[in-house]
C-alpha positions in Angstrom: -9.5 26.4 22.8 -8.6 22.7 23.8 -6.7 20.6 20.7 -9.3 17.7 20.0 -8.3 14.1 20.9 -7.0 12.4 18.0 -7.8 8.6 16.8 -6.0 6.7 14.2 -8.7 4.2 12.2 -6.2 1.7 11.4 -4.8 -1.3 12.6 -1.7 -0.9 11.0 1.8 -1.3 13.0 3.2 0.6 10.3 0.9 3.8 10.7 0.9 3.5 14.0 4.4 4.1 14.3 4.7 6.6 11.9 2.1 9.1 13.0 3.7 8.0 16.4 6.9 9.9 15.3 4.7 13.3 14.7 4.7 13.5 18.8 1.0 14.0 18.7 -0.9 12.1 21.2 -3.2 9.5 19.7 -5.6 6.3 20.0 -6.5 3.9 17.9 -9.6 2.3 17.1 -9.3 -0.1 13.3 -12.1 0.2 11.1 -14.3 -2.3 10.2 -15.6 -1.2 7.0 -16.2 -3.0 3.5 -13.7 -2.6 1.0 -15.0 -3.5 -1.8 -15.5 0.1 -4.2 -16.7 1.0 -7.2 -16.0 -0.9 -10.4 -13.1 -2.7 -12.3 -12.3 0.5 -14.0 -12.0 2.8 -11.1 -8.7 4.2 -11.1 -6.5 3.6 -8.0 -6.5 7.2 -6.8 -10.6 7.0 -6.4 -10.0 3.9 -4.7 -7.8 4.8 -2.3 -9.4 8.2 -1.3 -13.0 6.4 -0.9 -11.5 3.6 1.3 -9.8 6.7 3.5 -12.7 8.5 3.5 -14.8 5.5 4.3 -12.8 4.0 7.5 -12.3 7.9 8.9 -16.4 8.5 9.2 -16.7 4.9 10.2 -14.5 5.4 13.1 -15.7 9.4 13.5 -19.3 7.7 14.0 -18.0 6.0 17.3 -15.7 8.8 18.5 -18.1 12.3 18.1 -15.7 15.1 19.4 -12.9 13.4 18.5 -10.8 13.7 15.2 -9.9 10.5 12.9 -7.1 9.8 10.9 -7.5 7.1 8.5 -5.5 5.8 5.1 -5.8 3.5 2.7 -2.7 2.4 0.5 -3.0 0.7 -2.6 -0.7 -0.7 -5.6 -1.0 -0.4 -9.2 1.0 -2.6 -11.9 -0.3 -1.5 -15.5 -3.9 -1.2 -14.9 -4.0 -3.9 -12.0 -4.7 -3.2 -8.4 -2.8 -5.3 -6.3 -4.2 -5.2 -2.4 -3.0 -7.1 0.2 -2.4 -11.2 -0.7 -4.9 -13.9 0.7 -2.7 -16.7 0.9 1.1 -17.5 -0.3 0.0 -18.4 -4.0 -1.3 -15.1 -4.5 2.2 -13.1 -2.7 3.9 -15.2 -5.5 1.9 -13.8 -8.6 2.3 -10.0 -6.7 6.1 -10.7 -6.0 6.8 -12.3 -9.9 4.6 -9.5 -11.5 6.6 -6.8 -9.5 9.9 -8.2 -9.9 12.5 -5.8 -12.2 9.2 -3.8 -13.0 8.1 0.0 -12.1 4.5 0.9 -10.6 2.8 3.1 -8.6 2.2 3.2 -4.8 -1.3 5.6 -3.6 -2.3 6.3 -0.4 -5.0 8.1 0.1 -5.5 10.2 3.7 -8.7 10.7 5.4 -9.2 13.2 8.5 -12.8 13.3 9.9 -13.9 15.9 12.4 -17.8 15.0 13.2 -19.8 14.8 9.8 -16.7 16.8 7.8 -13.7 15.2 6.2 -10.9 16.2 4.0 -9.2 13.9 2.0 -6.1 13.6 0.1 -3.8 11.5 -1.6 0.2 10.7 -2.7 1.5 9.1 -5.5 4.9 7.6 -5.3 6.6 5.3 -8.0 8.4 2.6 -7.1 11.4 0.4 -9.4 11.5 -2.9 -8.1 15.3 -5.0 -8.1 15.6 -8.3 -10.0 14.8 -10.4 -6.7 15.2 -14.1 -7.3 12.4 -16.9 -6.8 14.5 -18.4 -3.7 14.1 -14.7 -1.9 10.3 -14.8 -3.0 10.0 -17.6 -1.2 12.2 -16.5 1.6 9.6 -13.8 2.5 6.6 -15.8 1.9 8.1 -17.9 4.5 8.7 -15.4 7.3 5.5 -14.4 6.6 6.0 -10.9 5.4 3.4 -9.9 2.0 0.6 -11.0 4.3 -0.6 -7.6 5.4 0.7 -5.6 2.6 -0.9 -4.2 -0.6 2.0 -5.6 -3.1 2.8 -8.4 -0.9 5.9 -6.4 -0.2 7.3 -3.6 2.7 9.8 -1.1 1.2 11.8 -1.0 4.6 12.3 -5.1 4.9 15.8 -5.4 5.9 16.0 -8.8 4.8 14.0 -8.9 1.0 15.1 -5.6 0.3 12.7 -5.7 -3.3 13.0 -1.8 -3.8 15.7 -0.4 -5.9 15.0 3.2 -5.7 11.6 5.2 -5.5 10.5 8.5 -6.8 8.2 10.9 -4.5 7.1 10.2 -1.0 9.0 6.8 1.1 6.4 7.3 3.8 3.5 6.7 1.3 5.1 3.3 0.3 5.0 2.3 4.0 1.7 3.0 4.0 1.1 6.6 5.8 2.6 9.7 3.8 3.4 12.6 6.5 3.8 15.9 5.0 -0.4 15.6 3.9 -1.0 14.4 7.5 0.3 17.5 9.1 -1.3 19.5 6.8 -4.9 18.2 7.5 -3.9 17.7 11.3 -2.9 21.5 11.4 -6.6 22.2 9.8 -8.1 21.3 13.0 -5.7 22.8 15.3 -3.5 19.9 16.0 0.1 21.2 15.8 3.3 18.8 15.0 6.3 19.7 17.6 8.6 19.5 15.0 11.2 21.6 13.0 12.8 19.8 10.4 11.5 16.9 8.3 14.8 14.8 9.0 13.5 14.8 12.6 10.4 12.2 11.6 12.6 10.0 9.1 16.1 10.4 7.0 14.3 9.8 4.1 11.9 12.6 4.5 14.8 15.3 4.7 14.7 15.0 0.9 10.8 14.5 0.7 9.4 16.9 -1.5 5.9 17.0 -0.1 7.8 18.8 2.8 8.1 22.1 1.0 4.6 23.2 2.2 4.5 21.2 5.4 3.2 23.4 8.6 5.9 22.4 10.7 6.4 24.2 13.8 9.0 26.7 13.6 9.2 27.8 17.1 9.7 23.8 18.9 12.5 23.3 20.6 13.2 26.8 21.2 
């Protein structure tokens, strides 16, 4: 039985290159899809894992035989979801909100095979450093909150506005691995890989890991 093509619904750099270390051959089509779910009071896990769900059968729609991989990654800050900033005034508020404060990071993961879909979801907390308005405005400069929920990236080598994070590092990024070779080995699509440090150094110590079909026999 052939493995079925695989399509990643996002337009993300990020995801893109971490699903590119699974060494799993992929496409990508981004998905178009309103974002706009549910009400106020939703909580960030439901959002998250309807936005997944809704950009993987968007994209499954124009791709029938094929499988889709889609995410969504959002940030919560007591009660508040923060998304990605419109425009610099708004990566300010995210960026002086965050700063010297703790909050949660969820992705949710989509995979779409025709009209079925499984869906799951990480939660990682994140403690942000004491950053100073002058490197706010250093990375609001170069540009960097733009495409980010939190108006921030975890692996900046410059702003560096993480001081340490509890649970998954990938999920921060915006793609958490271990669930995506779960729901990829669902459908047959194998990852050619033995240990977790082989993806990232900070997933060697990941503990979504412990259950993670990797494939024992690669490399051998």
């Amino acid at each position: 039985m052939s493995t079925p093509p695989l399509v990643l619904a996002s337009a993300s750099p990020r995801r893109r290159e971490l699903l590119g270390r699974l060494g799993v051959p992929f496409t990508v089509t981004p998905a178009d899809v309103d974002e706009n779910v549910g009400g106020p009071g939703m909580r960030p896990e439901r959002v998250a894992r309807a936005l997944a769900r809704r950009k993987a059968l968007a994209v499954a729609a124009q791709h029938p035989g094929s499988v889709v991989l889609a995410a969504d990654t959002v940030v919560a800050l007591r009660g508040r979801l923060l998304g990605k900033p419109a425009d610099a005034a708004e990566a300010w508020a995210m960026l002086r909100a965050l700063r010297g404060r703790r909050h949660r990071v969820i992705t949710g993961v989509a995979l779409a095979a025709g009209r079925r879909v499984w869906v799951r979801h990480v939660v990682t907390t994140v403690h942000m450093r004491s950053y100073s308005d002058d490197e706010i405005a250093a990375s609001i400069a170069a540009g960097t909150p733009f495409d980010k929920a939190g108006a921030y990236a975890i692996q900046d080598p410059d702003f560096r506005p993480v001081a340490c994070h509890e649970g998954c590092y990938c999920n921060v990024v915006g793609l958490p691995l271990a669930p995506v070779i779960e729901l990829l080995a669902g459908v047959g699509i194998q990852v050619p890989l033995t240990e977790p440090a082989d993806l990232l150094p900070a997933c060697a110590c990941c503990p979504l890991f412990a259950g993670a079909p990797l494939d024992a026999g690669a490399g051998q």
